[in-house]
N, C-alpha and C positions, 0 to 999 in steps of 0.2 A: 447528376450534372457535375457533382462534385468529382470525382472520379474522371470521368470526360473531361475535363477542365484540368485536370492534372496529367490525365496522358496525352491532350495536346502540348500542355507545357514541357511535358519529357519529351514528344516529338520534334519541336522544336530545339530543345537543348542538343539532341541527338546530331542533329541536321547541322544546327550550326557549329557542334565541335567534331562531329563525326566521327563521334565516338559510336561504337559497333561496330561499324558499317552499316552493311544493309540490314541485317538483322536487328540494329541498333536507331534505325526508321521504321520499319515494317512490324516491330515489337509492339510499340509508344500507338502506329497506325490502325493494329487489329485493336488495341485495346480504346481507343477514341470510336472506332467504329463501333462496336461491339455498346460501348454505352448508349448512341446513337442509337442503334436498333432497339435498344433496351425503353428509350424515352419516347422514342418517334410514335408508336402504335397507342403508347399508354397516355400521350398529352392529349391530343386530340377527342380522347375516350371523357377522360376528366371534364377537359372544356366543354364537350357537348350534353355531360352529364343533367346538367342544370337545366337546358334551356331544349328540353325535347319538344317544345310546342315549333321550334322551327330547330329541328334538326338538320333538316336537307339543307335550308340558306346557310346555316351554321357551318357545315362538312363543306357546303361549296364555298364561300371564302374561305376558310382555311386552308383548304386544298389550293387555290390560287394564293393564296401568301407564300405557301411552301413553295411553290413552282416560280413564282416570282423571288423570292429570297435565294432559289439557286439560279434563275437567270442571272440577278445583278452580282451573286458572289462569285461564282465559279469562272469568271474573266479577271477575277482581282488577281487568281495566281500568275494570269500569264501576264499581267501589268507589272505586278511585284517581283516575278523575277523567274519564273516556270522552273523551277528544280527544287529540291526538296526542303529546303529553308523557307520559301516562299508560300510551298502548300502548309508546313509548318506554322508558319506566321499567320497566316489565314484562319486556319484550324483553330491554333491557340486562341485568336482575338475573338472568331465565333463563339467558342465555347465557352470562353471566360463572358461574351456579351449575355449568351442563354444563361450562366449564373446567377450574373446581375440580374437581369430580367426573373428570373425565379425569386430570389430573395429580396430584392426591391419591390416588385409589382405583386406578385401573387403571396408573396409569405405562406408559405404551405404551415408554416407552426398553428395558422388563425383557420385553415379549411378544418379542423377537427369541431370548431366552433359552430358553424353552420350550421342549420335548418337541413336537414337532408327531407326535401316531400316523397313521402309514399308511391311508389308505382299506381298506375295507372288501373293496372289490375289487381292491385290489393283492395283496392278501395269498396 
C-alpha cells in the first residue's frame, strides 16, 4: 500500500506539472495499478482467513463493497475535472485512504500476534 500510495502521488505530481508527458502519467499509472493487483486478490484472502464458518456471506459483502466502492468513486473523476490531474487526484486520495485504513484499523504489526486456529482437517 505503501508503494501504491507513492505512485499515485508521482501520478499526480506528473499530471499536474507534466512533467514526462505521457510517459510521465502512464509510468506513476502502471505502477498504482500494478500494486492494486498485487493487494486486491491478497486482502480478501486474509479477511476471510478467520471467519471460514461463513465464508460465502463473508466473499458476498465484500464483493458488494468493492462494486459499490467503484460505483461511487469512478464518477468522482468526471466531477473533478475528467483529464489526468483529476484521475490523479482520485487515485492519490484512494490510495492514501487504503493506507490510513491499513495502519489505522487493521495494524498488520499486531496480526503476527494472533491465534491462528488449525484447519479443519488437521484436527
Amino acid at each position: 500500500m505503501l508503494a501504491g500510495t507513492a505512485a499515485g502521488l508521482l501520478l499526480l505530481a506528473a499530471s499536474l506539472t507534466g512533467f514526462g508527458g505521457i510517459a510521465g502519467v502512464l509510468v506513476p499509472l502502471w505502477a498504482a495499478l500494478f500494486t492494486v493487483g498485487l493487494a486486491l486478490p491478497n486482502t480478501p484472502a486474509l479477511a476471510l482467513s478467520r471467519h471460514g464458518e461463513a465464508a460465502g456471506t463473508a466473499a458476498a459483502l465484500l464483493g458488494a463493497i468493492q462494486f459499490g466502492t467503484g460505483a461511487v468513486v469512478s464518477p468522482l473523476v468526471g466531477v473533478v475535472g475528467n483529464d489526468a490531474t483529476a484521475m490523479g487526484t482520485v487515485m492519490a486520495t484512494a490510495m492514501a485512504l487504503a493506507l490510513a485504513v491499513l495502519v489505522l484499523v487493521v495494524r498488520p504489526w499486531r496480526l503476527a500476534d494472533l491465534d491462528v486456529p488449525a484447519p479443519a482437517l488437521a484436527r
